[in-house]
LOMARVEX-577572 format. One line per field, with one value per residue: x, y, z of N, C-alpha, C, CB in turn; residue number from 1; residue in one letter; chain. Coordinates in steps of 0.001 Angstrom, whole numbers. Glycine has a CB too. Layout:
BEGIN
n.east	(X_...);
n.north	(Y_...);
n.up	(Z_...);
ca.east	(X_...);
ca.north	(Y_...);
ca.up	(Z_...);
c.east	(X_...);
c.north	(Y_...);
c.up	(Z_...);
cb.east	(X_...);
cb.north	(Y_...);
cb.up	(Z_...);
resi	(NUM_...);
resn	(A_...);
chain	(A_...);
END
This chain:
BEGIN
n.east	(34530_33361_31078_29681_30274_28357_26212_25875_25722_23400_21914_22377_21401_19086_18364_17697_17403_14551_12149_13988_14692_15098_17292_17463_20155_20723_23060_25551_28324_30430_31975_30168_28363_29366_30253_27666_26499_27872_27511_25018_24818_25904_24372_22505_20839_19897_20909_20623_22342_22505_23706_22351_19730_18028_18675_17705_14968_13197_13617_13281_9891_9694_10638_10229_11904_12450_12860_14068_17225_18445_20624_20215_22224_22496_23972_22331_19782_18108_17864_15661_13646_13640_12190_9491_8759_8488_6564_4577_3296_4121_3839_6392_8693_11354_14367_15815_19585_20621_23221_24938_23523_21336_18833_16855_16690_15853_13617_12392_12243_10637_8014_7913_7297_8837_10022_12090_15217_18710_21636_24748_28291_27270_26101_26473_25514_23408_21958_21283_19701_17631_16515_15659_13504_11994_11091_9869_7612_6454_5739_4293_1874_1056_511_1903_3947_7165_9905_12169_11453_10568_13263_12574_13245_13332_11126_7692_6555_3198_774_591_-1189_-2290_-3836_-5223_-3491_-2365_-217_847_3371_3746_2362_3652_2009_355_-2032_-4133_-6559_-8303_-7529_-5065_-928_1469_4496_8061_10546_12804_11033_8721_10616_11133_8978_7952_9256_8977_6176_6164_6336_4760_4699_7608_10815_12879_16196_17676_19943_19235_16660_18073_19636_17263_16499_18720_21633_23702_26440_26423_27089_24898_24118_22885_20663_19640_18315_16238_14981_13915_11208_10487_9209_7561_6020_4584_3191_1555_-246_-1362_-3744_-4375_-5246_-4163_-2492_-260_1272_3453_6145_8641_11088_13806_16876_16479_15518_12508_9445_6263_3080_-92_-3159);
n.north	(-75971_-78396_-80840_-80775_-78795_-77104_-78299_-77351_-74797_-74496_-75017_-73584_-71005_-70810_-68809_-66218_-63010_-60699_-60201_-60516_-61229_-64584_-66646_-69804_-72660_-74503_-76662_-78823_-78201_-77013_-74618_-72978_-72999_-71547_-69144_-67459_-67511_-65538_-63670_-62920_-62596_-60365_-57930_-58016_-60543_-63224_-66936_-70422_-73124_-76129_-79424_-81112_-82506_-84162_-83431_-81169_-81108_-81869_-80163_-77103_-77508_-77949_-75509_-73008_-71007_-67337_-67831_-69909_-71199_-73676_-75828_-78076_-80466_-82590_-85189_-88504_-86923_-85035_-81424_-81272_-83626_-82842_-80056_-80916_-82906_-80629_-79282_-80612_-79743_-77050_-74007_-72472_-69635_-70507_-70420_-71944_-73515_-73820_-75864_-74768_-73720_-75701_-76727_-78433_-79247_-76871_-76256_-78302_-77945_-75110_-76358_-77918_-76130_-74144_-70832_-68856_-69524_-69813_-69689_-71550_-70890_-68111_-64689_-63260_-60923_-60998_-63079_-61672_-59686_-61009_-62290_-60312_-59372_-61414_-61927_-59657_-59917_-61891_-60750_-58665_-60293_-60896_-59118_-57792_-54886_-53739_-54157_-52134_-49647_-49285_-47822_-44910_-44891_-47534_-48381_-50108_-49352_-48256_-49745_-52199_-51938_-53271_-53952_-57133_-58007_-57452_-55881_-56141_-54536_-54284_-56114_-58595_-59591_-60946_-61113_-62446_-61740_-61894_-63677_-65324_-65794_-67294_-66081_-66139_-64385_-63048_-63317_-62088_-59429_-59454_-59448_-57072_-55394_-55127_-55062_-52408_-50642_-51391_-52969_-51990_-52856_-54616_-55783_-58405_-57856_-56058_-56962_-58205_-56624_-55472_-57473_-58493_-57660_-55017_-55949_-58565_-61515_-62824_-65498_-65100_-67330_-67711_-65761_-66180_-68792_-68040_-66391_-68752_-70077_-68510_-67820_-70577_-70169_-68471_-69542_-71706_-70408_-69233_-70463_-69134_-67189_-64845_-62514_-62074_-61395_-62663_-61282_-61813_-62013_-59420_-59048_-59260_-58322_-56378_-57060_-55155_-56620);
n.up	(21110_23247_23605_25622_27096_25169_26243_28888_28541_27579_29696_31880_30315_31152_32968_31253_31617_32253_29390_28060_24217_23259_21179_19760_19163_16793_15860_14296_13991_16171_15938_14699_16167_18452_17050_15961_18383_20188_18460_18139_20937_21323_20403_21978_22167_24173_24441_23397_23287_20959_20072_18157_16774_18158_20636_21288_20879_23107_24726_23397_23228_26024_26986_25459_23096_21728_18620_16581_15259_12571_11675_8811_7876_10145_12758_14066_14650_11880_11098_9333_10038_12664_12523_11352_13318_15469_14503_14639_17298_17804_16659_16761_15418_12773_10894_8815_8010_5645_2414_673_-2539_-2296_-3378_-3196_-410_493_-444_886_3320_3543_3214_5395_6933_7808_8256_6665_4728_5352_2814_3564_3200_5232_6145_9092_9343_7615_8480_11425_10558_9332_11320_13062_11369_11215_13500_14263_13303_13959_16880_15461_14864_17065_18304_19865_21613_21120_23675_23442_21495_17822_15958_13312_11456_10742_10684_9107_6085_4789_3874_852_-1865_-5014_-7488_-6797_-5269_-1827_388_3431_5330_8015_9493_7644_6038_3528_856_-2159_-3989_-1634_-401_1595_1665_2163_2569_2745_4714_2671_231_623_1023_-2041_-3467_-2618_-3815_-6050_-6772_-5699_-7560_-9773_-13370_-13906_-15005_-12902_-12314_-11422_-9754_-9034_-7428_-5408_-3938_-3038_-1351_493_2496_1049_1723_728_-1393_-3468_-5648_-9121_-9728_-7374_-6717_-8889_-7862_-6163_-6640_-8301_-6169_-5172_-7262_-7372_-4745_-4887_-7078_-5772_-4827_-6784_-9548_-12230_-11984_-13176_-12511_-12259_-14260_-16334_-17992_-20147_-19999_-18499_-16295_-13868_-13407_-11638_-12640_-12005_-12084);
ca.east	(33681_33144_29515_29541_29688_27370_25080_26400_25447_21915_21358_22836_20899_17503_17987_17984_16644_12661_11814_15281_14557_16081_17769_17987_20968_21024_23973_26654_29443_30628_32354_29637_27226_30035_30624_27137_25989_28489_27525_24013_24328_26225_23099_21144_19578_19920_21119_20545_22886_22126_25034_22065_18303_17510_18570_17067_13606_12278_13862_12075_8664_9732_11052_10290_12442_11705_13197_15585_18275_18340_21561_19774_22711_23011_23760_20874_18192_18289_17059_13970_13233_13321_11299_8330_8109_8284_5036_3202_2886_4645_4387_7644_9536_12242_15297_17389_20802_21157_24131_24606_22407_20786_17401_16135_16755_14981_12218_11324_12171_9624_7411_7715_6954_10077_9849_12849_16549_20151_22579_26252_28368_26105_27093_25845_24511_21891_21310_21213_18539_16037_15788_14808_12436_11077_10760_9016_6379_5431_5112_3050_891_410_-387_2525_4617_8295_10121_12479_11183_11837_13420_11612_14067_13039_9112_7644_5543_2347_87_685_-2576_-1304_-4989_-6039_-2256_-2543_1063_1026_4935_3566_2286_4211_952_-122_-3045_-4183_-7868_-8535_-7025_-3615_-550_2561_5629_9390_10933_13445_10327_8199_11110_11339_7744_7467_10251_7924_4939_5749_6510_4449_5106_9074_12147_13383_17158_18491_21187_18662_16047_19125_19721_16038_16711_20038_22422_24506_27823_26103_26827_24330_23965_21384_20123_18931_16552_15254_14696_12444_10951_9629_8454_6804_4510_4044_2360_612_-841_-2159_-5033_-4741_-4051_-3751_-1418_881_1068_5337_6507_9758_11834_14363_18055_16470_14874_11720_8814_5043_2101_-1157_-4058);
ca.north	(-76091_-79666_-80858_-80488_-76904_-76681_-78486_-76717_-73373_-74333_-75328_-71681_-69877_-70591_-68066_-64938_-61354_-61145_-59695_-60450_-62276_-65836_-67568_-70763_-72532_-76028_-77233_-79899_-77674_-76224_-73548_-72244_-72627_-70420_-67693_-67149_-67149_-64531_-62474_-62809_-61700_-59110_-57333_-57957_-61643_-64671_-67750_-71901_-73986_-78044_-79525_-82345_-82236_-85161_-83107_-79426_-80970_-81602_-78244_-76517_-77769_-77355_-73978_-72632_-69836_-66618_-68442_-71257_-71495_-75127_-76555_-79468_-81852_-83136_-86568_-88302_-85866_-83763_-80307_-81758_-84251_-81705_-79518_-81901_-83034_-79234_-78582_-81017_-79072_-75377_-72548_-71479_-69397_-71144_-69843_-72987_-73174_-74805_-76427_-73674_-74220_-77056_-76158_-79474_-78252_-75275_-76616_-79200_-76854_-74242_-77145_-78304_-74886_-73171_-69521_-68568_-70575_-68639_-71181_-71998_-69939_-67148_-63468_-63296_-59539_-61485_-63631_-61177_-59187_-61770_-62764_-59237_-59335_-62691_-61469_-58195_-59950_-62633_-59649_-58207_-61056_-61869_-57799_-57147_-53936_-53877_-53407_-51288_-48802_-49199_-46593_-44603_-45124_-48645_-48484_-50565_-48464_-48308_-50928_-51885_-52581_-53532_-54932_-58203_-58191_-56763_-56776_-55166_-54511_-53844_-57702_-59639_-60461_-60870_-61823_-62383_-61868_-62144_-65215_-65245_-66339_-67182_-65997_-66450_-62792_-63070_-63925_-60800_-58306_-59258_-59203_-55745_-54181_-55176_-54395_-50898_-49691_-51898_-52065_-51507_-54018_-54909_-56582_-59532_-57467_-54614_-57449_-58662_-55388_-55527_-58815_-59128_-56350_-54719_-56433_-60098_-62041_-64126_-65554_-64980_-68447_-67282_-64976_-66911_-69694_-67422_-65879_-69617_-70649_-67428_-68540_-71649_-70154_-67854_-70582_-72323_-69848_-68455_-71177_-68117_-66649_-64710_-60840_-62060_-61539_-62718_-60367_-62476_-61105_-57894_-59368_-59673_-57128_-56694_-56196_-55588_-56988);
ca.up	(22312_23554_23587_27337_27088_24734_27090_30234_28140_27397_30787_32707_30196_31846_33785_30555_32289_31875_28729_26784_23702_23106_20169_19961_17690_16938_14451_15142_14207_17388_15748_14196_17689_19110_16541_15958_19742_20555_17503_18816_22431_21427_19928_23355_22675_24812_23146_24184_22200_20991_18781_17401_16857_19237_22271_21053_20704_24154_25307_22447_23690_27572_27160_23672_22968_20591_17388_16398_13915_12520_10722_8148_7848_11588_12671_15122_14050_11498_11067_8838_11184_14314_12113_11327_15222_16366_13910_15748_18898_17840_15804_16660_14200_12328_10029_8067_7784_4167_2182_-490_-3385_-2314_-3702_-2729_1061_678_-995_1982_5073_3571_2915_6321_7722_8050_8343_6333_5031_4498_2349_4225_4252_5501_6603_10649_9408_7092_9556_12200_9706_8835_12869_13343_10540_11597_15539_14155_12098_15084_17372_15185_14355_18234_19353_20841_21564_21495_24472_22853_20077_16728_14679_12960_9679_10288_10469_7765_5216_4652_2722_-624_-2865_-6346_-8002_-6183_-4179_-646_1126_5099_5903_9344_9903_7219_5758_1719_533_-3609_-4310_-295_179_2362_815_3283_2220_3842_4800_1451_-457_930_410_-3441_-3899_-2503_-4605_-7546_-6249_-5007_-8994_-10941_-14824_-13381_-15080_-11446_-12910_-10483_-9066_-8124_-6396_-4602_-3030_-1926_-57_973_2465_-113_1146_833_-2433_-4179_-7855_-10081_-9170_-6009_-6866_-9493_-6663_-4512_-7698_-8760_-4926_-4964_-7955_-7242_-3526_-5362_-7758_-5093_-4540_-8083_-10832_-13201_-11581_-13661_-11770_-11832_-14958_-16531_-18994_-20494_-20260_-18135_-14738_-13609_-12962_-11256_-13406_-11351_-12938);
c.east	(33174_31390_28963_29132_28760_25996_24884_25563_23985_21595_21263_21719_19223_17119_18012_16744_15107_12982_12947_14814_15571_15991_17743_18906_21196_21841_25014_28140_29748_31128_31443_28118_28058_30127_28988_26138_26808_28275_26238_23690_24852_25676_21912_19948_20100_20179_20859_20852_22677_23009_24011_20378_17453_17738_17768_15340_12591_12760_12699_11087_8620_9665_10946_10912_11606_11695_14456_16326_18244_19318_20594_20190_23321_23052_22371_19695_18935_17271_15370_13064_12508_12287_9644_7992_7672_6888_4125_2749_3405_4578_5716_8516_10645_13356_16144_18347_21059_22894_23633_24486_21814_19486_16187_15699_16035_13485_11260_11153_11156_8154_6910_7401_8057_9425_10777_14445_17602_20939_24172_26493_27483_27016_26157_25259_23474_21322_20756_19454_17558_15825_14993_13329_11201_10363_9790_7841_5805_4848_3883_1633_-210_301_407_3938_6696_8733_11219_12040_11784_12380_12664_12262_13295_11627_8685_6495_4212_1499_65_-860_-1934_-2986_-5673_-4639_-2493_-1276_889_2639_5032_3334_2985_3318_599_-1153_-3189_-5147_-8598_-8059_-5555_-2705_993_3912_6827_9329_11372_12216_9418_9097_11404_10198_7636_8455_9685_7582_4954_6171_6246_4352_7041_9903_12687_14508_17284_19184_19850_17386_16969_19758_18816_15934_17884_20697_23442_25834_27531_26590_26014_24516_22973_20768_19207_17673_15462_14485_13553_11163_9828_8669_7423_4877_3708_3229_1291_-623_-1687_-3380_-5091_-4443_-3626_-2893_-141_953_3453_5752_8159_10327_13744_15869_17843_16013_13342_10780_7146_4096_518_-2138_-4994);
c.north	(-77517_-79957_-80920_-79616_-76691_-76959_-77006_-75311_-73358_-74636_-73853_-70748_-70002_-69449_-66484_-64229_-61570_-60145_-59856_-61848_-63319_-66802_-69064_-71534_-73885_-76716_-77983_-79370_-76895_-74626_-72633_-71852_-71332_-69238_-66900_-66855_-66177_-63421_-62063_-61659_-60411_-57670_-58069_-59467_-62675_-65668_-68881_-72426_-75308_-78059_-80859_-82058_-83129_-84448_-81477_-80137_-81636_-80120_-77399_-76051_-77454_-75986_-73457_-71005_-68522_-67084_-69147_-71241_-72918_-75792_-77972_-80381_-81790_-84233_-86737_-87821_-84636_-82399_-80203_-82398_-83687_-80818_-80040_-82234_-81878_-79128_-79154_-80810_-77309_-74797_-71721_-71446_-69720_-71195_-71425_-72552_-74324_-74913_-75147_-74202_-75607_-76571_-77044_-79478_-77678_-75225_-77412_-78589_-75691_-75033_-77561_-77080_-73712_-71890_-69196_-69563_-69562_-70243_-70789_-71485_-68926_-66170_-63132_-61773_-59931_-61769_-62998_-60240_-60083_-62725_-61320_-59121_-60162_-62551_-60122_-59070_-60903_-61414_-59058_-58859_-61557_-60046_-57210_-55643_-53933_-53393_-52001_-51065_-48882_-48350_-46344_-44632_-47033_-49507_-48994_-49523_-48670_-49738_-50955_-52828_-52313_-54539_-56196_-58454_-56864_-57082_-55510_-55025_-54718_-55599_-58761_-60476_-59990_-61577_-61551_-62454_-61978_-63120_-65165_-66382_-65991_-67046_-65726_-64565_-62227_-62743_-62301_-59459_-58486_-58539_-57215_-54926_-54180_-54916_-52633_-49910_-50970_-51567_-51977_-52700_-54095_-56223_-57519_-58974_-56382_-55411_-58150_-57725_-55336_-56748_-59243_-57556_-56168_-55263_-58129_-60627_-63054_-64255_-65388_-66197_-68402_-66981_-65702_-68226_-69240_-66890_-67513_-70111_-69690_-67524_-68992_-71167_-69782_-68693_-71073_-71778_-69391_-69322_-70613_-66865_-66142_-62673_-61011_-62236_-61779_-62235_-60778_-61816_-59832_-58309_-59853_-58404_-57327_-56264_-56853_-55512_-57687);
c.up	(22432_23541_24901_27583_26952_25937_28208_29872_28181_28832_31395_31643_30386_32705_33051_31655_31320_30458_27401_25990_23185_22210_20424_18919_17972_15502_15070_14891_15307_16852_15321_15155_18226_18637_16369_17598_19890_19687_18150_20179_22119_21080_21163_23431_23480_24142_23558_23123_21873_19817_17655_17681_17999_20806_22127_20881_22099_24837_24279_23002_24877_27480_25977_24116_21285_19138_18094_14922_13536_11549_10252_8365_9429_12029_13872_14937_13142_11412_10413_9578_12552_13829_12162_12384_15406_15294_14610_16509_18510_16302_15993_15174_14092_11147_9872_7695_6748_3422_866_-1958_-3604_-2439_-3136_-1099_1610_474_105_3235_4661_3241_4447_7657_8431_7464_6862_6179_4634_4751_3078_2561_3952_6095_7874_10617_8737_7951_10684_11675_9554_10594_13378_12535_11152_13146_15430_13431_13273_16197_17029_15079_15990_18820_20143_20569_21756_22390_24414_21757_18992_16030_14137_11107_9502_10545_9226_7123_5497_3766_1576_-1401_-4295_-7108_-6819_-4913_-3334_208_2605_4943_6979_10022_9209_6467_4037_1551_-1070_-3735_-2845_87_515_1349_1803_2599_2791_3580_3463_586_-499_465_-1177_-3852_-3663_-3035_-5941_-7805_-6022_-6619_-9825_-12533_-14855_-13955_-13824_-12083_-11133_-9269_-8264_-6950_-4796_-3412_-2127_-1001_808_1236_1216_18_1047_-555_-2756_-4885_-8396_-9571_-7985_-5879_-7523_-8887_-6082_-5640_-7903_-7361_-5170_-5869_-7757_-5808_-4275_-6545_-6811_-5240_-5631_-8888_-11921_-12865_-12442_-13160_-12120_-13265_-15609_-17653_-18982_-20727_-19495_-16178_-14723_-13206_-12971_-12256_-12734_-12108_-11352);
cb.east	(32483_33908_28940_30513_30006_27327_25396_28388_26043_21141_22141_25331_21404_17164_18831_17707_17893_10825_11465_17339_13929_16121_19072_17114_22446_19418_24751_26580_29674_31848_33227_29631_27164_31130_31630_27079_25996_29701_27549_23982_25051_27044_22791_19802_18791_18858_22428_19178_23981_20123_27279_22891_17730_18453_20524_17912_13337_12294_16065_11475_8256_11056_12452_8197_14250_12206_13466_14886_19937_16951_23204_19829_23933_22497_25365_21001_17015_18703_17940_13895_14265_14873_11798_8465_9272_9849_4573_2978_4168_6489_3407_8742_9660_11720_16217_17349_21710_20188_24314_25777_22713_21071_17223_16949_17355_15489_12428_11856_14129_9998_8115_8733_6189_11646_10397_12636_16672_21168_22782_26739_29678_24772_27349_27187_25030_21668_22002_22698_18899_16303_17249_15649_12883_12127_12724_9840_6682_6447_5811_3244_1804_1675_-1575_3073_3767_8877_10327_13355_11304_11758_14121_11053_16904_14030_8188_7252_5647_2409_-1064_2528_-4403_831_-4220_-6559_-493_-3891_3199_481_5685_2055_971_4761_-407_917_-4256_-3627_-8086_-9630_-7216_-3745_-1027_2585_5541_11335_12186_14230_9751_8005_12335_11534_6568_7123_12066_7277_4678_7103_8281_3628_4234_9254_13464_11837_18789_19681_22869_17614_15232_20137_19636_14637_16549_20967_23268_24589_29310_24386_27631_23423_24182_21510_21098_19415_16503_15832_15775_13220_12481_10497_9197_7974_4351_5110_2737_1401_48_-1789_-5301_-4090_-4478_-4889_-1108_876_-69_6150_5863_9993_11459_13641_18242_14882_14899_12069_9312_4775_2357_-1394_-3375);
cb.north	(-75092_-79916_-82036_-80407_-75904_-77332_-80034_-76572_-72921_-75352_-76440_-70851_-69341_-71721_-68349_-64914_-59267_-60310_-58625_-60602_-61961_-66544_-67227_-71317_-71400_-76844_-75966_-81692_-77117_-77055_-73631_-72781_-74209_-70639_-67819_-67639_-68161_-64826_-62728_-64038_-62256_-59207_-57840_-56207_-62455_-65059_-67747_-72550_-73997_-78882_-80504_-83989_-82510_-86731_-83030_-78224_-81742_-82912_-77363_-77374_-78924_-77699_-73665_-72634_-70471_-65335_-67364_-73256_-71151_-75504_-76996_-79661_-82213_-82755_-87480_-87565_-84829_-84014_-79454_-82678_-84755_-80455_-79350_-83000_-83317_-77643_-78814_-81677_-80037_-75209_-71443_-71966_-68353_-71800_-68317_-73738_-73059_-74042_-78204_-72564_-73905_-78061_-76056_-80629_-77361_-74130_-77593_-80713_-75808_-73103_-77994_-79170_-75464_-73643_-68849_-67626_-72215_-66500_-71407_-74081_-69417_-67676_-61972_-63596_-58110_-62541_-64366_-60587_-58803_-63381_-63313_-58048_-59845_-64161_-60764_-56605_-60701_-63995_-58866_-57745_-62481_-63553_-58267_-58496_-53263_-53724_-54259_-51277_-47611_-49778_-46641_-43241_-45108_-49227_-46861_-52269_-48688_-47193_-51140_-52568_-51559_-54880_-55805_-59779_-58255_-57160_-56791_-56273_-53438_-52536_-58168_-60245_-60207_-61485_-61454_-63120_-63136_-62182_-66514_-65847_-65857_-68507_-65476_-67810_-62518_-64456_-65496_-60812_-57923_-60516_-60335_-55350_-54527_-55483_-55137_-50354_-48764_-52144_-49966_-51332_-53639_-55506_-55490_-60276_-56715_-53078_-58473_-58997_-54190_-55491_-60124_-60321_-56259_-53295_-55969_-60453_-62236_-64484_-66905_-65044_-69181_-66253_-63556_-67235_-69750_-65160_-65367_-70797_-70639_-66128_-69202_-72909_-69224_-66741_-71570_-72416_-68949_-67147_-72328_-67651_-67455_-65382_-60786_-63631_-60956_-63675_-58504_-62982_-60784_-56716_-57904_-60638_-55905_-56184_-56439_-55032_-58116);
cb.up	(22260_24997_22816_28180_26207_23340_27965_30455_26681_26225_31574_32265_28890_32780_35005_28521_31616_33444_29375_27523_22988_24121_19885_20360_17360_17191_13368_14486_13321_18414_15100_12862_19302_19339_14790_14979_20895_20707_15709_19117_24088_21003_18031_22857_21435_25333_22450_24916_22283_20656_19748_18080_15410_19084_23225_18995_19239_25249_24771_21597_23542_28449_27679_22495_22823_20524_15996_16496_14233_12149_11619_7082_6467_12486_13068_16091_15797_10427_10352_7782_11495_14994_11064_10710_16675_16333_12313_16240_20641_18450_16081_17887_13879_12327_10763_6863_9083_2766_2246_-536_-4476_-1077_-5335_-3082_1162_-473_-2350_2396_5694_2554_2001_6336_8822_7209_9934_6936_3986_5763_89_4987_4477_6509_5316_12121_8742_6240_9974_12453_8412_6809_14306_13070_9197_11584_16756_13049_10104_16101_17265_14235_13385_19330_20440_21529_22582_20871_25259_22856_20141_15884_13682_13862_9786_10657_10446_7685_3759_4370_2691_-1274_-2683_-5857_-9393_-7513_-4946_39_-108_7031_5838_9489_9817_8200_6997_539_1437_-4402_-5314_58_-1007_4348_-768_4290_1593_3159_5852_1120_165_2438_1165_-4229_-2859_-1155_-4732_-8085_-4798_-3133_-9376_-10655_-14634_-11519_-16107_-10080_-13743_-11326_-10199_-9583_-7187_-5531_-3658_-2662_-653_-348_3818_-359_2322_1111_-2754_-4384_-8768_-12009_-8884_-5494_-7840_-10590_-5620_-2970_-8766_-9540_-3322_-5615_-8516_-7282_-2257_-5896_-8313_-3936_-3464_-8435_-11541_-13726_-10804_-15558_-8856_-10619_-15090_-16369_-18373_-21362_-21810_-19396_-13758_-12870_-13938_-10019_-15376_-10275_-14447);
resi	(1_2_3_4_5_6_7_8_9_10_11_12_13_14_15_16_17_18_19_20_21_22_23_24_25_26_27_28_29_30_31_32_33_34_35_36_37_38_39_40_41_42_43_44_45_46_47_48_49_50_51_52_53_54_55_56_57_58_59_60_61_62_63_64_65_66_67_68_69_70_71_72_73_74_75_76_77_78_79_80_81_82_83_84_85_86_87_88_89_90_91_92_93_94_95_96_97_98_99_100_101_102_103_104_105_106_107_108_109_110_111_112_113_114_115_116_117_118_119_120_121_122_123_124_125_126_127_128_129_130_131_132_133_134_135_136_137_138_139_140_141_142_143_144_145_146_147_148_149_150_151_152_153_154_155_156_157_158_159_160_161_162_163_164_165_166_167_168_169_170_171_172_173_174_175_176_177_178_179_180_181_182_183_184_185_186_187_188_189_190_191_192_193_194_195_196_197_198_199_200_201_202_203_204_205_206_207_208_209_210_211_212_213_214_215_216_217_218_219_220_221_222_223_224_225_226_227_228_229_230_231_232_233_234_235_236_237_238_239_240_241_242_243_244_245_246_247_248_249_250_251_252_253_254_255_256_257);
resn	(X_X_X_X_X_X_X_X_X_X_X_X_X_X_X_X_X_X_X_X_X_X_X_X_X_X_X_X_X_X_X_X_X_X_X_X_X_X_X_X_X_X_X_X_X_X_X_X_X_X_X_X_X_X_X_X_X_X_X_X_X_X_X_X_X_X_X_X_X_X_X_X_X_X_X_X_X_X_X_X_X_X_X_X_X_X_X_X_X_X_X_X_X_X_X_X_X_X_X_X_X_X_X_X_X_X_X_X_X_X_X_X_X_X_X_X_X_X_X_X_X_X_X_X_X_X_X_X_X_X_X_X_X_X_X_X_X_X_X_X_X_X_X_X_X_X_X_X_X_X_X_X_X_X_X_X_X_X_X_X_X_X_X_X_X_X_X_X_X_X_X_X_X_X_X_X_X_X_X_X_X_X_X_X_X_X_X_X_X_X_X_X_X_X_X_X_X_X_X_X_X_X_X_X_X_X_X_X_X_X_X_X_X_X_X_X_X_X_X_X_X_X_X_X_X_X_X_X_X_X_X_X_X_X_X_X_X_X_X_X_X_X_X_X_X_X_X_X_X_X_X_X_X_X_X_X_X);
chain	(A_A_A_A_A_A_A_A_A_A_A_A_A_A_A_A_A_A_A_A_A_A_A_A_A_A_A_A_A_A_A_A_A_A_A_A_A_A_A_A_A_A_A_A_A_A_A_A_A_A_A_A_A_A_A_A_A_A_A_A_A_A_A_A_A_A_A_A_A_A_A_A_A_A_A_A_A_A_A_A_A_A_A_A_A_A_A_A_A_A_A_A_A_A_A_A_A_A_A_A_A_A_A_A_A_A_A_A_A_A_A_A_A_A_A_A_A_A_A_A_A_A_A_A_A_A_A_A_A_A_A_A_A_A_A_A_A_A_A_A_A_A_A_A_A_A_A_A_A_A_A_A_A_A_A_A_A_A_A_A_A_A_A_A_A_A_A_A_A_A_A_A_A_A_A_A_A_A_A_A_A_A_A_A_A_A_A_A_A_A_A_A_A_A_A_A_A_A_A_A_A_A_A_A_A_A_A_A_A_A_A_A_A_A_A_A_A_A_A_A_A_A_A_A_A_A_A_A_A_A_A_A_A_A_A_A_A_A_A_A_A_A_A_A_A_A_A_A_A_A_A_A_A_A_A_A_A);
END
């Protein structure tokens, strides 16, 4: 797809139907603006494509869409770059598209206020999953009702109280002793496979299930990635922070204190 198109595309889709929510996808591979916009609409969202961060960030701000996808390595502007501007004026929610295991990546786009990152290559049903997640938890946070209903298989539980950890499912919200504690989607579904059978060996492979669909592959590496961010948030407001315990050769498991 030429970078014409791409334009041409973001322009025509000013006009998405009221109420349909809209992607936005900004990466300089065309192929991968195209396969993932078409995977997109085809699950009912709207899409506005930018092949470079320098042209996706006055649209953004003009027209802010429901979320943005954000390929990192882009020439002109990159995805860090576009990130750091867009905080200065938006809260819009923001999913990275990282170089697979670039930890360094991951570490500055959740730094810089990224919502959530899935590492290249990615499977467009993750992806497709943690935009729903991420679109259900702003909803919730701003009061609003979906215009379609959600399943009732896919209603989040009830509240988990685990000692001084408080996790909603319903808002996306955790707090540690009262004090809030922001965690990506990935980051939230580990925690609460922990949390909901404290005391529990929770192996690698079985937190991996709780974050990722069952035909996704990660590596052990992964987890242990979200596993150390996770701390280190929780440190912030706790410097004694140890509720995440590590069981050496077995996984990892919650103990509420």
């Amino acid at each position: 797809m030429p970078d014409s198109q791409v334009q041409d595309q973001t322009h025509a889709s000013r006009a998405e139907p009221a109420g349909q929510q809209v992607i936005a996808l900004v990466d300089d591979d065309r192929n991968i603006l195209t396969t993932v916009s078409i995977a997109l609409q085809s699950e009912g969202y709207a899409t506005r494509l930018y092949s470079d961060g320098e042209a996706a960030l006055s649209a953004l701000l003009e027209n802010p869409p429901d979320l943005a996808v954000f390929d990192i390595k882009m020439p002109r502007m990159d995805g860090m770059e576009l990130l750091r501007r867009l905080r200065q004026h938006s809260a819009l929610p923001v999913i990275f598209l990282t170089s697979k295991d670039d930890e360094q990546d991951e570490e500055a786009g959740l730094a810089e206020g990224a919502d959530d990152y899935i590492a290249k290559p990615f499977s467009l049903r993750l992806l497709s999953a943690r935009i729903k997640a991420i679109l259900r938890r702003s909803d919730a946070r701003a009061g609003i009702v979906p215009l379609v209903p959600i399943p009732e298989s896919e209603l989040p539980s009830d509240e988990i109280a685990r000692g001084r950890l408080v996790m909603d499912p319903a808002r996306h919200h955790v707090s540690w002793g009262g004090k809030p504690v922001s965690l990506t989607v990935t980051e939230f579904l580990i925690l609460e496979a922990l949390a909901t059978r404290p005391g529990v060996i929770k192996s690698r492979n079985q937190l991996m299930d709780a974050a990722y669909p069952d035909d996704i592959f990660v590596d052990d590496r992964t987890v242990d990635s979200h596993i150390k961010r996770m701390r280190r948030k929780f440190r912030v407001v706790d410097r004694e922070f140890n509720a995440i315990e590590t069981l050496y050769g077995a996984g990892y498991s919650f103990t509420d204190g």
